[in-house]
Backbone as ProteinMPNN parsed JSONL, in Angstrom:
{"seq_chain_A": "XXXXXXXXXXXXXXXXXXXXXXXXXXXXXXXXXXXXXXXXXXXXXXXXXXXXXXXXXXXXXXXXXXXXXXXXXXXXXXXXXXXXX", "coords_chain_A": {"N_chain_A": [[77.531, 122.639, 163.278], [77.989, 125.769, 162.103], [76.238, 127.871, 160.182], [74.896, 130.785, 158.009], [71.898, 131.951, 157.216], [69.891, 133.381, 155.019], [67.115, 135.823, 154.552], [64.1, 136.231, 152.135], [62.048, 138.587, 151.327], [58.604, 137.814, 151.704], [59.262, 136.226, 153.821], [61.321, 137.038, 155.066], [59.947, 139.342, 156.326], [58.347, 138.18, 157.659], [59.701, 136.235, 159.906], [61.38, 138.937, 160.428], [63.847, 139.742, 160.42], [66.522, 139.598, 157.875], [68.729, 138.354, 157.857], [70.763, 135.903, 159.594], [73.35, 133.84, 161.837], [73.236, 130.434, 162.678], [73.332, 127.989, 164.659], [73.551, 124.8, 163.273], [71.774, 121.613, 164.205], [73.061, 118.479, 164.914], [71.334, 116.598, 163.22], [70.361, 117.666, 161.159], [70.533, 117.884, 157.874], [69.757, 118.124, 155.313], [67.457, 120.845, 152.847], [65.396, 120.085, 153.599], [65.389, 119.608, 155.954], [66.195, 121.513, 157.189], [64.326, 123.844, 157.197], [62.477, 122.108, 158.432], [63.422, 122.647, 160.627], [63.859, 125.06, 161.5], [61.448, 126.034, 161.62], [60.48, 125.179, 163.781], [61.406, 127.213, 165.769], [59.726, 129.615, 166.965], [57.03, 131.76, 166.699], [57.05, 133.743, 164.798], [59.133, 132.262, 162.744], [57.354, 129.509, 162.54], [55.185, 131.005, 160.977], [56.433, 131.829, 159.034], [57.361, 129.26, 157.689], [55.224, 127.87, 157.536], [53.903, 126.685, 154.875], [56.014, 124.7, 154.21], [56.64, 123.476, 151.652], [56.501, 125.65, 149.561], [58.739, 126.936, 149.879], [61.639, 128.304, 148.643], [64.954, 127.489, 147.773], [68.665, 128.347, 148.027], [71.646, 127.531, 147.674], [74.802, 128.846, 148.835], [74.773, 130.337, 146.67], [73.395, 128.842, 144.892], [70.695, 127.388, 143.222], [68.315, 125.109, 145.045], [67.317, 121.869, 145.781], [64.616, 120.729, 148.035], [64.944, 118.229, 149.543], [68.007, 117.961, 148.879], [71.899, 117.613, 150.314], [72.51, 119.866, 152.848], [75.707, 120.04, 153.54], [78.795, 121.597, 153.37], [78.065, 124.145, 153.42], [78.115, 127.489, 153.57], [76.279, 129.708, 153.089], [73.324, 130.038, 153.274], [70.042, 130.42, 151.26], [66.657, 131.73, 152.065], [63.55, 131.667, 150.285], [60.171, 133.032, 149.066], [58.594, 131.312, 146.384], [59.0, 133.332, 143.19], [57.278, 135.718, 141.33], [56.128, 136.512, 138.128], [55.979, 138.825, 135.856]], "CA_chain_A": [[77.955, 123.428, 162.14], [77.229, 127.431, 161.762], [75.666, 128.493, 159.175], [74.305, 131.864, 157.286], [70.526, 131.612, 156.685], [69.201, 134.546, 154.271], [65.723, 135.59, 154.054], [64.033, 137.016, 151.443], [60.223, 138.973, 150.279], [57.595, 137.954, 152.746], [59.709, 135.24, 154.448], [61.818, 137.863, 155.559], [58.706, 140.15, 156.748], [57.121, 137.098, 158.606], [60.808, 136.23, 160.77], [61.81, 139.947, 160.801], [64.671, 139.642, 160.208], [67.309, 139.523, 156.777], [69.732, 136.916, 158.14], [71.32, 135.688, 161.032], [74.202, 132.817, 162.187], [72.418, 129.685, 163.006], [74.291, 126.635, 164.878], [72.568, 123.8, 163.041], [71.908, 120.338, 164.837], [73.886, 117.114, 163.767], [70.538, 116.03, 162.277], [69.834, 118.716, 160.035], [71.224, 117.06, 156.718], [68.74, 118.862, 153.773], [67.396, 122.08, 152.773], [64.225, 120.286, 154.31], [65.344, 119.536, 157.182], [67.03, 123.409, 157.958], [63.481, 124.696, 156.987], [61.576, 121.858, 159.665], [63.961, 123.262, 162.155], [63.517, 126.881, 161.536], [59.679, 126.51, 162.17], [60.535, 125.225, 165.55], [61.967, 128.544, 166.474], [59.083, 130.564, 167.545], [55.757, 132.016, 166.19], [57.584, 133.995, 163.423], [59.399, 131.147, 161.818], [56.774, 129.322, 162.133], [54.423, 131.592, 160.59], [57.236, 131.697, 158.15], [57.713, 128.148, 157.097], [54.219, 126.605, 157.414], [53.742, 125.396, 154.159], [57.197, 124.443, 153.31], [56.833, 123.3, 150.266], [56.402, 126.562, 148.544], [59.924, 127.61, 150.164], [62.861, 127.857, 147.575], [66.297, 127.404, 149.029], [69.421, 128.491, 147.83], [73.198, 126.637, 148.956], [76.155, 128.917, 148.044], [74.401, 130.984, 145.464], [73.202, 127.864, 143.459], [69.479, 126.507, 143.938], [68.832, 123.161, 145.83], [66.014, 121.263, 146.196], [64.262, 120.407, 149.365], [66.289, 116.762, 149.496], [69.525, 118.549, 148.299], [72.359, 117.628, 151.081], [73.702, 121.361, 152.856], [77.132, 119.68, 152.843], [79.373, 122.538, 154.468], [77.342, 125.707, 153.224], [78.38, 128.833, 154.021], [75.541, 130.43, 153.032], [71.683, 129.262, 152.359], [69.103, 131.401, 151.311], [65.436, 130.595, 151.547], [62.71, 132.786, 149.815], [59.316, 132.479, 148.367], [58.145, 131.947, 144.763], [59.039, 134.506, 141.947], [55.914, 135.739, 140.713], [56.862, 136.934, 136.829], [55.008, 139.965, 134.976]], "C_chain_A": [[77.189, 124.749, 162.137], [77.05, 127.691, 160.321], [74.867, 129.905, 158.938], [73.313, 131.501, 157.079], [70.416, 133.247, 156.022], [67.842, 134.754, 153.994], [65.174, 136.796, 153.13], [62.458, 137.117, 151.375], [59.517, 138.247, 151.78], [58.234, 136.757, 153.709], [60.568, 136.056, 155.676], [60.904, 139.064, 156.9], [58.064, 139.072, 158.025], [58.234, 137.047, 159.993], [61.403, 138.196, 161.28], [62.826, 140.622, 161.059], [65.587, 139.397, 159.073], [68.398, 138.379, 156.937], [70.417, 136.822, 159.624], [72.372, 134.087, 160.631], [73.595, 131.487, 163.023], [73.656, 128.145, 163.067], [73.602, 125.487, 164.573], [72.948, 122.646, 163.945], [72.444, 119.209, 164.182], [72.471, 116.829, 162.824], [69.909, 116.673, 161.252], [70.932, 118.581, 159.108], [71.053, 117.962, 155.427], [68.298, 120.065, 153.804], [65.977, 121.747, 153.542], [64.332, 120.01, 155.634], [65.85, 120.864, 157.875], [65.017, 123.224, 157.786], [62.37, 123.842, 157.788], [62.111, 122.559, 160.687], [63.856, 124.38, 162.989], [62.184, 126.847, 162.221], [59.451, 125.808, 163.844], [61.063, 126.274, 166.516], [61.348, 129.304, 166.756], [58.421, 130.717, 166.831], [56.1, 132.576, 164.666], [57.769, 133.179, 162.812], [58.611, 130.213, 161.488], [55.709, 129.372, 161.472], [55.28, 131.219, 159.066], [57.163, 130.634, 156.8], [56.396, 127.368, 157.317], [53.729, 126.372, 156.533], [55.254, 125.512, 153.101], [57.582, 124.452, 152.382], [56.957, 124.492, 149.255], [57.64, 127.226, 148.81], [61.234, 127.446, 148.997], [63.892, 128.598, 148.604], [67.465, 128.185, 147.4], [70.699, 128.104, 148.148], [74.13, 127.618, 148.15], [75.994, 129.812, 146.779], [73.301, 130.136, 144.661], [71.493, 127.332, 143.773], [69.723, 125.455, 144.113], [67.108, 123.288, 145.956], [65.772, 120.534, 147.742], [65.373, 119.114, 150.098], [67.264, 117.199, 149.084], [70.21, 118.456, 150.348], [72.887, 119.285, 151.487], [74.937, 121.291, 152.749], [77.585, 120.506, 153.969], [79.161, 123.935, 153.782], [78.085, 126.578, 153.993], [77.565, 129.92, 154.432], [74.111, 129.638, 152.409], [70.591, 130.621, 152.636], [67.947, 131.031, 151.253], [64.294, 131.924, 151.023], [61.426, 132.072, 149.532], [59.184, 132.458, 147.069], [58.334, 132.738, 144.212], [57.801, 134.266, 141.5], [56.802, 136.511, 139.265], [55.834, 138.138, 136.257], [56.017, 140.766, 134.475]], "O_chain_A": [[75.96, 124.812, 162.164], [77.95, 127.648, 159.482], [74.083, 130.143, 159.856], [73.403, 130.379, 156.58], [70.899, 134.194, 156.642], [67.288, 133.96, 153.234], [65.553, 137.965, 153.211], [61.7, 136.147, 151.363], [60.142, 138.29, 152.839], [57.379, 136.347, 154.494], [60.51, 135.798, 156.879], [61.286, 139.395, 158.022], [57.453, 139.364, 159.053], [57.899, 137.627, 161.026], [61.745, 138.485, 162.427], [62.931, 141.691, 161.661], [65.561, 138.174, 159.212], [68.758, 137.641, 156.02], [70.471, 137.675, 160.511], [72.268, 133.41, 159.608], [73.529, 131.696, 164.234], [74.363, 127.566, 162.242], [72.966, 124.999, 165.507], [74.077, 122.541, 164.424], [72.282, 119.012, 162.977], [72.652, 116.868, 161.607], [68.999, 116.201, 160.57], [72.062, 119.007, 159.345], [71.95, 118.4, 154.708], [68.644, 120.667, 154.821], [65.348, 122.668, 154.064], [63.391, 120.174, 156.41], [65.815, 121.054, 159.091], [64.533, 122.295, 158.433], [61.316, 124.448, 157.984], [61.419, 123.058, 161.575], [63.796, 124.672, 164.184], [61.886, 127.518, 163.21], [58.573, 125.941, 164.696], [61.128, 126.194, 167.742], [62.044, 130.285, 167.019], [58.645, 130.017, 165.844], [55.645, 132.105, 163.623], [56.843, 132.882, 162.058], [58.744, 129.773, 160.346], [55.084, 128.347, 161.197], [54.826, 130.487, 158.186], [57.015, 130.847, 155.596], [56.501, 126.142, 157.275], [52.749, 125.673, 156.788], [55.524, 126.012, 152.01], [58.551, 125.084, 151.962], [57.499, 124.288, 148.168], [57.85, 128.178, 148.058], [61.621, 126.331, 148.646], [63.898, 129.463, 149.479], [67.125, 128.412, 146.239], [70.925, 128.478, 149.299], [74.316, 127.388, 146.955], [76.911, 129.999, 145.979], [72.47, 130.659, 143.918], [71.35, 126.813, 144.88], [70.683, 124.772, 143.756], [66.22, 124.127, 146.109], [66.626, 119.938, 148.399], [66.281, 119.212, 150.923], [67.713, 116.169, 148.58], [69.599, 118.879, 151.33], [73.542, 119.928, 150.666], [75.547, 122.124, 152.08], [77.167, 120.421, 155.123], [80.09, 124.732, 153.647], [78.628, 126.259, 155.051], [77.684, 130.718, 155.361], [73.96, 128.918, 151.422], [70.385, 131.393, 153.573], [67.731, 130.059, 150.529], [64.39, 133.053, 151.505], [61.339, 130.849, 149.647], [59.573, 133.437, 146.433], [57.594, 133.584, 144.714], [57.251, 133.185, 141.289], [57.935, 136.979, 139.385], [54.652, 137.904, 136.509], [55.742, 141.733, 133.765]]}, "name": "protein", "num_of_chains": 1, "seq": "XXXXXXXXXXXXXXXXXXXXXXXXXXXXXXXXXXXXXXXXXXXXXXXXXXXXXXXXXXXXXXXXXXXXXXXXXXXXXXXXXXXXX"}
């Protein structure tokens, strides 16, 4: 399945990139499993994605949580934290 990945704020800065077309693997099910996969892609991504957890996803516009299925996405966005002031 192809998919849209979007990156945003220092996630973006770390990969170097704003988005790209990404042929996911049958076993990439969740928003956590895209975002183990990503950090197997080279020094960037994994600079990127090493501590997961603080990654917020996006499916389609809508937020998703790490365990949230991608389904047949179109589009997923992953960013860091909103800081608020």
């Amino acid at each position: 399945m192809s998919v849209r990945i979007v990156y945003f704020a220092w996630v973006r800065e770390r990969i170097g990139k704003g988005s790209e077309e990404i042929d996911l693997p049958a076993d990439v099910k969740t928003v956590g499993d895209l975002i183990a996969h990503l950090a197997t892609l080279g020094e960037e991504y994994a600079a990127a994605f090493e501590v997961p957890r603080v990654i917020r996803a996006a499916i389609n516009e809508e937020h998703a949580e790490h365990d949230e299925a991608i389904g047949d996405a179109k589009e997923i966005a992953l960013f860091p934290p909103m800081t608020g002031g």
